[in-house]
VMD Tcl script that builds the backbone (N, CA, C; Angstrom):
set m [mol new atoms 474]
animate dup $m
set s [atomselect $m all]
$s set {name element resname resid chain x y z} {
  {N N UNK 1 A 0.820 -1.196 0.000}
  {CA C UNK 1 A 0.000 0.000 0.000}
  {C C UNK 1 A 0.855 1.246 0.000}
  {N N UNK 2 A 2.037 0.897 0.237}
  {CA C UNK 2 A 2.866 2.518 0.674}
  {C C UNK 2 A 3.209 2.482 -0.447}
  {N N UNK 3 A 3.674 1.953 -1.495}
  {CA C UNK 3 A 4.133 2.247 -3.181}
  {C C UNK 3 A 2.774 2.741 -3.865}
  {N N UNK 4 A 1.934 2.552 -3.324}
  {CA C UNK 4 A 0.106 3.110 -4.311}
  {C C UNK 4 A 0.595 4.383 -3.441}
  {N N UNK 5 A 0.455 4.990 -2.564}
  {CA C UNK 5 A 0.098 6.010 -1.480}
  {C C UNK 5 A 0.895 6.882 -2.402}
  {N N UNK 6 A 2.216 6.257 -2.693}
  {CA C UNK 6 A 3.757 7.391 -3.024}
  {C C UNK 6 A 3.322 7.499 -4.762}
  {N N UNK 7 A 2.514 6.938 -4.825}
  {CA C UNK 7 A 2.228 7.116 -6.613}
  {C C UNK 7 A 1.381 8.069 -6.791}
  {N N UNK 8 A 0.251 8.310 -5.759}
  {CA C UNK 8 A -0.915 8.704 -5.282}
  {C C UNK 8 A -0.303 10.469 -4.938}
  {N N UNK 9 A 0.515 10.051 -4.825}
  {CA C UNK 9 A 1.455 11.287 -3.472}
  {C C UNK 9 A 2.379 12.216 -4.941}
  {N N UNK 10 A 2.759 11.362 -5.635}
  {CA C UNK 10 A 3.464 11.769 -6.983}
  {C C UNK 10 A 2.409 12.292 -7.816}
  {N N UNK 11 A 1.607 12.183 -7.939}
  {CA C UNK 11 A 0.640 12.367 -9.426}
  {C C UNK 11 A -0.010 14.052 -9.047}
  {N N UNK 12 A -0.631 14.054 -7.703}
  {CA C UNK 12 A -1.241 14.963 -6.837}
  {C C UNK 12 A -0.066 15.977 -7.034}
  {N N UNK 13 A 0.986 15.676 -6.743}
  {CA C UNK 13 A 2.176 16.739 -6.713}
  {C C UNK 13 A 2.548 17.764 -8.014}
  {N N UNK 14 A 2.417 16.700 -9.136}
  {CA C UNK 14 A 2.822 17.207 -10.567}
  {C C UNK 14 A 1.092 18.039 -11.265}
  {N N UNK 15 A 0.112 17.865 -10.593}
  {CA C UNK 15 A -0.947 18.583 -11.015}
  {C C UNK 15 A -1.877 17.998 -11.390}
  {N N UNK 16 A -2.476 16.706 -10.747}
  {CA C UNK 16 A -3.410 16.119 -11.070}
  {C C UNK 16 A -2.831 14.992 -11.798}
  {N N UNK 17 A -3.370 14.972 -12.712}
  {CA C UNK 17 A -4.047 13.649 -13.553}
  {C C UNK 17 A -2.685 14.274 -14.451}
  {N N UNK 18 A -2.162 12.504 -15.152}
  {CA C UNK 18 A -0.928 13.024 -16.333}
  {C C UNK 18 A -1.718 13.538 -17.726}
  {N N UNK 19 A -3.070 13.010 -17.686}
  {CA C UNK 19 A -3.614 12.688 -19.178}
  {C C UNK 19 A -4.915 12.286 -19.026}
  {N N UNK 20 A -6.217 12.461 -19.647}
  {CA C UNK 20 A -7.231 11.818 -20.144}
  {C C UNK 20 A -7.114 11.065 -21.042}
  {N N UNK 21 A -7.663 10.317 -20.831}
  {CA C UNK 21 A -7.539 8.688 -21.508}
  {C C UNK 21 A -8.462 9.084 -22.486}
  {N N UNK 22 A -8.020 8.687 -23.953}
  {CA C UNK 22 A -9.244 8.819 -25.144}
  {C C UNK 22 A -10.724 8.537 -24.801}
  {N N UNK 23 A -11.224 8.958 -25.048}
  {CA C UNK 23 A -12.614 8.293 -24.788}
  {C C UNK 23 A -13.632 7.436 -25.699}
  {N N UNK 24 A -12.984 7.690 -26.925}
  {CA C UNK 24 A -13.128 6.626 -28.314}
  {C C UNK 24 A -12.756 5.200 -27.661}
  {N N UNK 25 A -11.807 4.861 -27.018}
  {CA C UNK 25 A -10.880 3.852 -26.773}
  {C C UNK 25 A -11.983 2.581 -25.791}
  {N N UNK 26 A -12.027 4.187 -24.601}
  {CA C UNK 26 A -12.856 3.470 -23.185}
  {C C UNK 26 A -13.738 3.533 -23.367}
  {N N UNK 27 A -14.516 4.512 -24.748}
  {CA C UNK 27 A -15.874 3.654 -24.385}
  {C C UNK 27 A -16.484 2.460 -25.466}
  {N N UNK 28 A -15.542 1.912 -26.563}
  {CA C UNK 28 A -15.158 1.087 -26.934}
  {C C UNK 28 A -14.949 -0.014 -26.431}
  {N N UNK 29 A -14.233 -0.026 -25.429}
  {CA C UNK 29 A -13.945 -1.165 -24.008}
  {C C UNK 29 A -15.234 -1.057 -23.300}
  {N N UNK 30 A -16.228 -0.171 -23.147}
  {CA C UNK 30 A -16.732 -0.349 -22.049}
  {C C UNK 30 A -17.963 -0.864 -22.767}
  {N N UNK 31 A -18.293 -0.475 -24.231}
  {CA C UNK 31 A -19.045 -1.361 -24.557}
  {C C UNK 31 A -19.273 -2.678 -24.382}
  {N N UNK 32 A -17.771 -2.838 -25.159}
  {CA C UNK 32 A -17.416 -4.673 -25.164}
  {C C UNK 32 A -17.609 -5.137 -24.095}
  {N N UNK 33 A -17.282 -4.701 -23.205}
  {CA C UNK 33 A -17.529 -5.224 -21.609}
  {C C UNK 33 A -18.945 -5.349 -21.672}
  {N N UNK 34 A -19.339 -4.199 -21.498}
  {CA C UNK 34 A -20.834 -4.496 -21.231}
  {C C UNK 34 A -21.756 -5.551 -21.796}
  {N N UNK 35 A -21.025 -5.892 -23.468}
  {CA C UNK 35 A -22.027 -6.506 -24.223}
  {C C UNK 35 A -21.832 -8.036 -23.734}
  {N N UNK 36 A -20.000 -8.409 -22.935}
  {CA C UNK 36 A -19.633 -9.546 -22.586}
  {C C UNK 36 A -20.572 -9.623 -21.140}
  {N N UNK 37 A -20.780 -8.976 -20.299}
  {CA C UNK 37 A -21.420 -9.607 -19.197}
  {C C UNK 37 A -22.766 -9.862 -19.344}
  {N N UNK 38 A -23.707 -9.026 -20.209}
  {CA C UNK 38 A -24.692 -8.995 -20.698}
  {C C UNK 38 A -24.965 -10.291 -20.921}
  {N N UNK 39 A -23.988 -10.956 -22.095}
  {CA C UNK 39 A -23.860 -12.182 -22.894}
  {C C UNK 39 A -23.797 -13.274 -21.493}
  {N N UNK 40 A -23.289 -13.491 -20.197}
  {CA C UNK 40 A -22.267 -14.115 -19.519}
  {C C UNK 40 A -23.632 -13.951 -18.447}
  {N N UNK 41 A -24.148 -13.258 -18.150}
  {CA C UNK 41 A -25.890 -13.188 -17.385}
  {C C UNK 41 A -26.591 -13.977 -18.255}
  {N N UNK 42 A -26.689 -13.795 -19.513}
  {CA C UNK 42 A -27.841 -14.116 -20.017}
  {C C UNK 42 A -27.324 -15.998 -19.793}
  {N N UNK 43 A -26.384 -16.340 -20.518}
  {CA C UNK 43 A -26.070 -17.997 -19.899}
  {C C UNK 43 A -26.202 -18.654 -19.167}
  {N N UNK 44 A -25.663 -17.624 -18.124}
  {CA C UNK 44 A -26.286 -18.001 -16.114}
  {C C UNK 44 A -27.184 -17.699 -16.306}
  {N N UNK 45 A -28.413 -17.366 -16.606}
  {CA C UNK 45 A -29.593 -17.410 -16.964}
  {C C UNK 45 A -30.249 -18.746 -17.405}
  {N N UNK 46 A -29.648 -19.335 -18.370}
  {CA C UNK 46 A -29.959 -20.762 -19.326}
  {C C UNK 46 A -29.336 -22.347 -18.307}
  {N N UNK 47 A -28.341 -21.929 -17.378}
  {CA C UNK 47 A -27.992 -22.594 -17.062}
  {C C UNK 47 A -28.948 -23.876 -16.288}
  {N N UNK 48 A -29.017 -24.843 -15.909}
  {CA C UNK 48 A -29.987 -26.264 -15.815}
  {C C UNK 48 A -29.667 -26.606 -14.536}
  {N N UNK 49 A -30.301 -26.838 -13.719}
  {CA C UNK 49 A -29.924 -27.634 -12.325}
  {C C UNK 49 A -29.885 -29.399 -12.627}
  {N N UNK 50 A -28.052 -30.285 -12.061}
  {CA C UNK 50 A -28.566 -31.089 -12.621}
  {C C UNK 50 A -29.210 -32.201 -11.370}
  {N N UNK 51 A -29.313 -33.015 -11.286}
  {CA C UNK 51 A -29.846 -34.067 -10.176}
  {C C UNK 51 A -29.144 -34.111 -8.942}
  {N N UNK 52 A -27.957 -33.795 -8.829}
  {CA C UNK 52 A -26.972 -33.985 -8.039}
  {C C UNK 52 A -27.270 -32.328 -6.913}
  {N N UNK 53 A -27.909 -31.367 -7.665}
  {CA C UNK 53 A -27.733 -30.257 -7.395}
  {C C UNK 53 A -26.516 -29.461 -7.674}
  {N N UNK 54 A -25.769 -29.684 -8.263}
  {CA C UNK 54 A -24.706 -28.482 -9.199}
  {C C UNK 54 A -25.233 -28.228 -10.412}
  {N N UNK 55 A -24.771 -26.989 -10.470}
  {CA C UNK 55 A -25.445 -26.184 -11.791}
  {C C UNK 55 A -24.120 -26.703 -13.036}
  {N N UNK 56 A -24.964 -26.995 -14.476}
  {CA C UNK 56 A -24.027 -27.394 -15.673}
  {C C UNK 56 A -24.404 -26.164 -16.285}
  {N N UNK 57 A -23.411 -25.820 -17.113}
  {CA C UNK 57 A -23.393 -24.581 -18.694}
  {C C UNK 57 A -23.815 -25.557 -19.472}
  {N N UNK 58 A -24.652 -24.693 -20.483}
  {CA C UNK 58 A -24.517 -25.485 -21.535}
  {C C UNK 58 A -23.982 -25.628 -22.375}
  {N N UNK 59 A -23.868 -26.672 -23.280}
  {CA C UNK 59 A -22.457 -27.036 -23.777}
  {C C UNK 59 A -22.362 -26.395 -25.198}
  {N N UNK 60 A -21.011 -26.221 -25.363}
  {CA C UNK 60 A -20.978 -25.079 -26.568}
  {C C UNK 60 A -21.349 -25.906 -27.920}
  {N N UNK 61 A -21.785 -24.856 -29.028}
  {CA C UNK 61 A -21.778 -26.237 -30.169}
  {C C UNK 61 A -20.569 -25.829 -30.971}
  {N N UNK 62 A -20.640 -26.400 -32.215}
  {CA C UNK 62 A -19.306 -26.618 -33.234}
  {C C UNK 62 A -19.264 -25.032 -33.747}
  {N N UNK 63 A -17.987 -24.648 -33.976}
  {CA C UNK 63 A -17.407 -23.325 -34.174}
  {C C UNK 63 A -17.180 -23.530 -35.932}
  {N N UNK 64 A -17.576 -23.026 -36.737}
  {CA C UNK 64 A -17.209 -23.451 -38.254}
  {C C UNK 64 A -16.202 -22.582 -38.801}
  {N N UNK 65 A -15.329 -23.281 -39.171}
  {CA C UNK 65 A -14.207 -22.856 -39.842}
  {C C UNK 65 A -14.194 -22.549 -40.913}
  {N N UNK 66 A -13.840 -21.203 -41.209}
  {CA C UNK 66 A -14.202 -20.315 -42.859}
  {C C UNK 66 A -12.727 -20.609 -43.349}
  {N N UNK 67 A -12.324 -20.796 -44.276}
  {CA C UNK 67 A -11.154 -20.731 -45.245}
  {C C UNK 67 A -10.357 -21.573 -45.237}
  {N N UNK 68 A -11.315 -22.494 -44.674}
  {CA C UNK 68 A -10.286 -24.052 -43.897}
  {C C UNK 68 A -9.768 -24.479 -45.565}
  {N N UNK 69 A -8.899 -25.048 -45.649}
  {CA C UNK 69 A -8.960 -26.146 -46.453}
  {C C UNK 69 A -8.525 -27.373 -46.651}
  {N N UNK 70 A -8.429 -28.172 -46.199}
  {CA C UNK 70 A -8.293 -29.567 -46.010}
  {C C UNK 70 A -7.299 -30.624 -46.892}
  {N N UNK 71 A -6.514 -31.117 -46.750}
  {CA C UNK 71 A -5.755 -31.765 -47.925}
  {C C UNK 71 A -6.031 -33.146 -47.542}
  {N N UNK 72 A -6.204 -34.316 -48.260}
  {CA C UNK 72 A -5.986 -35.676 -47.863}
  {C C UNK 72 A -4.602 -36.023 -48.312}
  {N N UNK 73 A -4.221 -37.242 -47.983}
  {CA C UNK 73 A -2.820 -37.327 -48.432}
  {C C UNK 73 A -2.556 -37.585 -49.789}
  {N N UNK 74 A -3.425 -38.424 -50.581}
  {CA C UNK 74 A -3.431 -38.214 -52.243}
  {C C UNK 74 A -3.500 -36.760 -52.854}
  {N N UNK 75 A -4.187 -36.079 -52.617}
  {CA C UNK 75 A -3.893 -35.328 -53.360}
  {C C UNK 75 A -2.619 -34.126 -53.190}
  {N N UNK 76 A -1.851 -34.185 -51.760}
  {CA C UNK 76 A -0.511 -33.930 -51.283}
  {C C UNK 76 A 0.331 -34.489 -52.107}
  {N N UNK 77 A 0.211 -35.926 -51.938}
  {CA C UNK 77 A 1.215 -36.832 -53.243}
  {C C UNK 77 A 1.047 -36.239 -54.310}
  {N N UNK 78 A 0.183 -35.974 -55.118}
  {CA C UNK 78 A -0.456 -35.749 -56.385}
  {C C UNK 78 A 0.508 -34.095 -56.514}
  {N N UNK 79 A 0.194 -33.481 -56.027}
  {CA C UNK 79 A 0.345 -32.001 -56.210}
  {C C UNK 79 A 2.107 -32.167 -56.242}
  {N N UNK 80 A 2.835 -32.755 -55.137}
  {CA C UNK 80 A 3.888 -32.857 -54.830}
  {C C UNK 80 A 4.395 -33.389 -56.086}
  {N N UNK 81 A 4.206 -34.298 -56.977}
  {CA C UNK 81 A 4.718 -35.228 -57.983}
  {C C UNK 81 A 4.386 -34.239 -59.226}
  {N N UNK 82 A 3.668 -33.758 -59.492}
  {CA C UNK 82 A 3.244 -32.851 -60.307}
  {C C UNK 82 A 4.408 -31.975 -60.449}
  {N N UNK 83 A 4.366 -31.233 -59.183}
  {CA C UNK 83 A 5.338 -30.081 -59.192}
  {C C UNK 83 A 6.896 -30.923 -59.637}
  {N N UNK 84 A 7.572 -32.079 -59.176}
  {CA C UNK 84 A 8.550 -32.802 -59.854}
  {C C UNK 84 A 8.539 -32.866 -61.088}
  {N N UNK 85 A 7.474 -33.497 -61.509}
  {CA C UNK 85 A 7.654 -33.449 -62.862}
  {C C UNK 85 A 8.041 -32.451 -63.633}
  {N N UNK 86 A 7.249 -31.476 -63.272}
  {CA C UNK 86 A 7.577 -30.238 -64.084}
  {C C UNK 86 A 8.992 -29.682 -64.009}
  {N N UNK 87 A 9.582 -29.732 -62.410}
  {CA C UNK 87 A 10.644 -29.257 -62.464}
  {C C UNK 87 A 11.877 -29.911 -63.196}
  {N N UNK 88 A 11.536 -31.452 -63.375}
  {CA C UNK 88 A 12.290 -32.483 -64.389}
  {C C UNK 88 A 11.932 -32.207 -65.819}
  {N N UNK 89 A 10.718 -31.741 -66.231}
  {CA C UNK 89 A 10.695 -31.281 -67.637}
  {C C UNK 89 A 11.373 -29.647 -67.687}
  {N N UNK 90 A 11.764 -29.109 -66.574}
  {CA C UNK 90 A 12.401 -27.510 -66.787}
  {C C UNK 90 A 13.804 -28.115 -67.081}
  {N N UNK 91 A 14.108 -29.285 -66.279}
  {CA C UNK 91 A 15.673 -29.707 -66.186}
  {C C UNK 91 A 15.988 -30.117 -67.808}
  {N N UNK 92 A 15.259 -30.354 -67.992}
  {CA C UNK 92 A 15.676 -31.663 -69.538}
  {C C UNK 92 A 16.282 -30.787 -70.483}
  {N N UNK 93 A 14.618 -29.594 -70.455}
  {CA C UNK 93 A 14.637 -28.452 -71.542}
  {C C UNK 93 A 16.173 -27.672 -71.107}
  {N N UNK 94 A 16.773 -27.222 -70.044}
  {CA C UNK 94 A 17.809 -26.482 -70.230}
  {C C UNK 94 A 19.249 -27.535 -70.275}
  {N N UNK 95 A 18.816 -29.064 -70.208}
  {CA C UNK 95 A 19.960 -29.587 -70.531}
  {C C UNK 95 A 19.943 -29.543 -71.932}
  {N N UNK 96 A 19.121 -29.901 -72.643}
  {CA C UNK 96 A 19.101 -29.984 -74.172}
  {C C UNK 96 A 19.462 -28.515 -74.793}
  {N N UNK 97 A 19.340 -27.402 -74.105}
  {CA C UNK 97 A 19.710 -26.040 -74.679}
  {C C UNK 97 A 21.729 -26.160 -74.503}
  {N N UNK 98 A 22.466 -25.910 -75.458}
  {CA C UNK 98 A 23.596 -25.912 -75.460}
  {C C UNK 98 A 24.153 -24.419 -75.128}
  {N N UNK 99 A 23.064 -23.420 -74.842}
  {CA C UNK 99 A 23.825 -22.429 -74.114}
  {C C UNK 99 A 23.810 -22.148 -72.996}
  {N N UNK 100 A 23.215 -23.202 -72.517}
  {CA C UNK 100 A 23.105 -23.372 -70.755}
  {C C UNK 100 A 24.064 -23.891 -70.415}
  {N N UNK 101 A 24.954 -23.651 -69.087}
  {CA C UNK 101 A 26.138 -23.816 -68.734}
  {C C UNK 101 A 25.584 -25.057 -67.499}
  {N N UNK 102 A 25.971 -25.614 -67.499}
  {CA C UNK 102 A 26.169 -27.034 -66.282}
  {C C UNK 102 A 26.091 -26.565 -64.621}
  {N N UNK 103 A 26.704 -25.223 -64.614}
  {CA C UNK 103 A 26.556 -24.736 -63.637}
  {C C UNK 103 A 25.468 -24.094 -63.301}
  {N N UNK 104 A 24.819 -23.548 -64.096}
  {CA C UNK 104 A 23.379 -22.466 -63.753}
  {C C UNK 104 A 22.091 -24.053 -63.621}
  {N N UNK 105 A 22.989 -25.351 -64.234}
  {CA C UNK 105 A 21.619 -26.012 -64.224}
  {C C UNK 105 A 21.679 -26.757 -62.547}
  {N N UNK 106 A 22.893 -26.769 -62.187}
  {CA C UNK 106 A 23.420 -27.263 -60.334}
  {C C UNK 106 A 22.382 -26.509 -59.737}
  {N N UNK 107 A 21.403 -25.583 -59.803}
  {CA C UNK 107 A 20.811 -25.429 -58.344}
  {C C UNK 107 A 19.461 -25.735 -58.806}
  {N N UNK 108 A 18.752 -25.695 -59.838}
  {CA C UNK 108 A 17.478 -26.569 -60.228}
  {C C UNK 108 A 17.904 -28.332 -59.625}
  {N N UNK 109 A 19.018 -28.875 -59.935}
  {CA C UNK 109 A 18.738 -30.191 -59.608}
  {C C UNK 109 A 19.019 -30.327 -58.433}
  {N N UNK 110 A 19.567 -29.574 -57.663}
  {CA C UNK 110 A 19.014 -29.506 -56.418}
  {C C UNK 110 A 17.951 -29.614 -55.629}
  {N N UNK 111 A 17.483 -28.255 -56.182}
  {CA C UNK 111 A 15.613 -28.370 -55.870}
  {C C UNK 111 A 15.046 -29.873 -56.171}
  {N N UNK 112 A 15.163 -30.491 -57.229}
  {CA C UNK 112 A 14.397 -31.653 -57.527}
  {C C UNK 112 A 15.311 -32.785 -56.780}
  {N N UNK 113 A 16.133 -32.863 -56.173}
  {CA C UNK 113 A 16.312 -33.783 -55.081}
  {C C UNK 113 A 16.167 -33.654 -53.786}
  {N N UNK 114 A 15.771 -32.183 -53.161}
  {CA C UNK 114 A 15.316 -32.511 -52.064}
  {C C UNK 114 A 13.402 -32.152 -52.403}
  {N N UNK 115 A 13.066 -32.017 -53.883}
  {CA C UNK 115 A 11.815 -32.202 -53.640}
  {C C UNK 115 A 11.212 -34.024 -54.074}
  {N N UNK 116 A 12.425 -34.419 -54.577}
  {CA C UNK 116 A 12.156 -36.180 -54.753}
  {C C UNK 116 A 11.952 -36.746 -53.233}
  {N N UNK 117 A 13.001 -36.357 -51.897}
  {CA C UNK 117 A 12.948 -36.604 -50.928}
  {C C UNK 117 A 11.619 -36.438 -49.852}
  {N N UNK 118 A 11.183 -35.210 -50.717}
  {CA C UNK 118 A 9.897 -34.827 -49.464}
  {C C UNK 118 A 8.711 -36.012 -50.554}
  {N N UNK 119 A 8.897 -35.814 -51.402}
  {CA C UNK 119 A 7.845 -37.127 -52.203}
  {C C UNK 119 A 8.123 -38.127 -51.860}
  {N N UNK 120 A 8.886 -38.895 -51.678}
  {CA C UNK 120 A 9.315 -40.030 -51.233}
  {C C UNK 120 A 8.383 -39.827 -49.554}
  {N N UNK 121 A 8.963 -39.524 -48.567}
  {CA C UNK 121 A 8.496 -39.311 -47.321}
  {C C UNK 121 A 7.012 -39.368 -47.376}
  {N N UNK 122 A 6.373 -38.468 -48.013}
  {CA C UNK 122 A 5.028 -38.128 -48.433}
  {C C UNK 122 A 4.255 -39.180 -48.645}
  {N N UNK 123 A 4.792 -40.112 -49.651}
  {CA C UNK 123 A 3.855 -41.470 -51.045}
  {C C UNK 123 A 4.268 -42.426 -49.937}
  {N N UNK 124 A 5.056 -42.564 -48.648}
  {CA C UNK 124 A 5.282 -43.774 -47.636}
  {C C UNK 124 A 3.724 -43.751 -47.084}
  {N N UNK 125 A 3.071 -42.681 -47.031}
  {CA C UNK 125 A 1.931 -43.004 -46.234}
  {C C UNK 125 A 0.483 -42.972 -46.896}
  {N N UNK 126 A 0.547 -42.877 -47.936}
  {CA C UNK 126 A -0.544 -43.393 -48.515}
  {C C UNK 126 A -1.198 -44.565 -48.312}
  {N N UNK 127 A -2.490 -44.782 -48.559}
  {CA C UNK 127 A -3.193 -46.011 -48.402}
  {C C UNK 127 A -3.432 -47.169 -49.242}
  {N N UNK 128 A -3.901 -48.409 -48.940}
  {CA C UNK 128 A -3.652 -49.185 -50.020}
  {C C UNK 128 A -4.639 -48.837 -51.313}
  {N N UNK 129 A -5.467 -48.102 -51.449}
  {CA C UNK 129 A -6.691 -47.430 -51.974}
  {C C UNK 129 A -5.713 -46.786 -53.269}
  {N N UNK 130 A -4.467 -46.576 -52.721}
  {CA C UNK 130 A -3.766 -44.918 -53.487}
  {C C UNK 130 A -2.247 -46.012 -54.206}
  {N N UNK 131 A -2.429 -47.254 -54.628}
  {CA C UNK 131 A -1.313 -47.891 -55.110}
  {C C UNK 131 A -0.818 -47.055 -56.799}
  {N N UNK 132 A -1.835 -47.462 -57.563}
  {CA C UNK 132 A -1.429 -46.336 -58.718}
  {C C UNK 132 A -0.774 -45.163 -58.421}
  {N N UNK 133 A -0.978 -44.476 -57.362}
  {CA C UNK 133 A -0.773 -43.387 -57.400}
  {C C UNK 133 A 0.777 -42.968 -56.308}
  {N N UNK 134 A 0.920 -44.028 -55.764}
  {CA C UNK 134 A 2.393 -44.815 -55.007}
  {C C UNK 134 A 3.149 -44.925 -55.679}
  {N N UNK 135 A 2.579 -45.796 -56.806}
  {CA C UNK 135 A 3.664 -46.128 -57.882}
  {C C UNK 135 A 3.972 -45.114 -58.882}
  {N N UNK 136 A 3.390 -44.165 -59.308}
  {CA C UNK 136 A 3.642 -43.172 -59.760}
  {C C UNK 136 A 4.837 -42.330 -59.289}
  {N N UNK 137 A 4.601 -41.870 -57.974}
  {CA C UNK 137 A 5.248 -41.115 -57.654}
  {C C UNK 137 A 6.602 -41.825 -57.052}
  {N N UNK 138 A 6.205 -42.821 -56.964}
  {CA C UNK 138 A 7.872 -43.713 -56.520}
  {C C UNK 138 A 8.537 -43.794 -58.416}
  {N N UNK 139 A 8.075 -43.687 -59.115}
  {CA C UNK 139 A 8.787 -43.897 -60.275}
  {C C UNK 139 A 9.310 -42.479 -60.907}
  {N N UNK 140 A 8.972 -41.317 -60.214}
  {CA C UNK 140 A 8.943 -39.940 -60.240}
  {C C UNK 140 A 10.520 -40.231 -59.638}
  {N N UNK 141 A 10.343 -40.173 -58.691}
  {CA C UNK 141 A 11.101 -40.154 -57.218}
  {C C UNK 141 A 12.850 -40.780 -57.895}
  {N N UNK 142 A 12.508 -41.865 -58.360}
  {CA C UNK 142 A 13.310 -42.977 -58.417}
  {C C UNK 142 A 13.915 -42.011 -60.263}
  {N N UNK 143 A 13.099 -41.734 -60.831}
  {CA C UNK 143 A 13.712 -40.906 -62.211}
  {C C UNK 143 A 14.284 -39.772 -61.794}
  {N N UNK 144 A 13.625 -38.778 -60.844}
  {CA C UNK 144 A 14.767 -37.592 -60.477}
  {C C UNK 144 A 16.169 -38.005 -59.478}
  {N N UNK 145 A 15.891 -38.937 -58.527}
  {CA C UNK 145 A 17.432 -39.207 -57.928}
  {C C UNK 145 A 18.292 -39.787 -59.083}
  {N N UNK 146 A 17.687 -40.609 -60.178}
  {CA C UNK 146 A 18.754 -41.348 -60.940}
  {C C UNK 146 A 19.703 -40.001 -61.806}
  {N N UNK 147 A 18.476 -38.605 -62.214}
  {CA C UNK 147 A 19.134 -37.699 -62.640}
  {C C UNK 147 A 20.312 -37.206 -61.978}
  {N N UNK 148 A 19.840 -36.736 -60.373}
  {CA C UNK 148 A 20.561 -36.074 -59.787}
  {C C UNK 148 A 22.386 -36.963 -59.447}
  {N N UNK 149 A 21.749 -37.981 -59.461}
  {CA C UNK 149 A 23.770 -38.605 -59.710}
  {C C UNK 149 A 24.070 -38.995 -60.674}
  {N N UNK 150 A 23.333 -38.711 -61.789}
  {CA C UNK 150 A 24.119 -38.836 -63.436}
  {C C UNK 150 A 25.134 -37.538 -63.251}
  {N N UNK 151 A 24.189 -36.472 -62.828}
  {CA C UNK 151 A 24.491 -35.048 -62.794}
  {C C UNK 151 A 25.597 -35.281 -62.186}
  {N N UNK 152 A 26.214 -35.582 -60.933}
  {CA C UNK 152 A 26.588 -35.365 -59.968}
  {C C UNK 152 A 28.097 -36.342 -60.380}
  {N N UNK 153 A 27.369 -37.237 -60.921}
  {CA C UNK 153 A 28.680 -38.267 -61.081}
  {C C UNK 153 A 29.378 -37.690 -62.596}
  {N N UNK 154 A 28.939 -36.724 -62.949}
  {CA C UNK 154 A 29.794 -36.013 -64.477}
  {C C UNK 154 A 29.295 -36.552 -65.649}
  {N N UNK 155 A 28.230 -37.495 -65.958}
  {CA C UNK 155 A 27.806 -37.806 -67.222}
  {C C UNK 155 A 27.342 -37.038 -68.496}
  {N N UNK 156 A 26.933 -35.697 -67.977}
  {CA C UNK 156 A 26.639 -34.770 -69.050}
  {C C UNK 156 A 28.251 -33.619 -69.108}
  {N N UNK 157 A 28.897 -34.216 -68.476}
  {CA C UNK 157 A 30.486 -33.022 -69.297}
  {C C UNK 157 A 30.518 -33.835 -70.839}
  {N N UNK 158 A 31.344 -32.713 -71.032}
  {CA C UNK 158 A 31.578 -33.138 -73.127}
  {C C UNK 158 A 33.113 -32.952 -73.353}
}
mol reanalyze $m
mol bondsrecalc $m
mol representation Tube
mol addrep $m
């Protein structure tokens, strides 16, 4: 209480009050407040006596989720293998271009081996429902690593 008193004792000294508080702000807050206890009566209001004699709330229902969007794991695989492919048809096209240097093509096949890796990880958990689509992407998987150590092991120098 003696640190409130000496704050009390400070404020009084310098001339009152430091500031009025917006009043846009507080009575903004004091709405919300109001509209929350309002809300928080009216419940204790609804509330049920149960047999035992303690009072239950009633129970909240389902909250719906706007912008959700949901992935199953096929179509994760699917999207994931997709995007490989393509990045293996970007690879081909600038190997077959002879003014592309070997070096500018080192960080694309990069990308497509650690995105063979997250496919791989990914197509392990599919269901037996999703075999076509296992085997797909394991044959994805299994065509970009074979690239990435052709690459790696020097087969395209001239």
């Amino acid at each position: 209480m003696a640190n409130i008193n000496q704050i009390n004792e400070l404020t009084q000294s310098m001339g009152g009050a430091t500031g009025a508080p917006k009043t846009e702000k507080t009575d903004a807050f004091k709405n919300a407040l109001t509209q929350a206890q309002a809300l928080n009566q009216a419940e204790q209001a609804n509330e049920t006596e149960s047999p035992e004699g303690t009072t239950m709330a009633p129970a909240l229902g389902e909250i719906a989720s706007t912008g959700l969007h949901i992935q199953d794991q096929s179509s994760i695989v699917s999207g994931k293998t997709d995007k490989l492919l393509g990045l293996l048809d970007a690879y081909s096209s600038k190997l077959e271009n002879p003014e592309v240097s070997l070096k500018s093509i080192a960080p694309i096949l990069e990308q497509i081996n650690q995105n063979a890796d997250s496919l791989l990880k990914e197509s392990v958990f599919l269901g037996t429902g999703d075999t076509k689509l296992k085997e797909i992407a394991t044959q994805t998987v299994i065509a970009a690593q074979t690239e990435y150590v052709k690459f790696q092991r020097g087969d395209y120098l001239s």
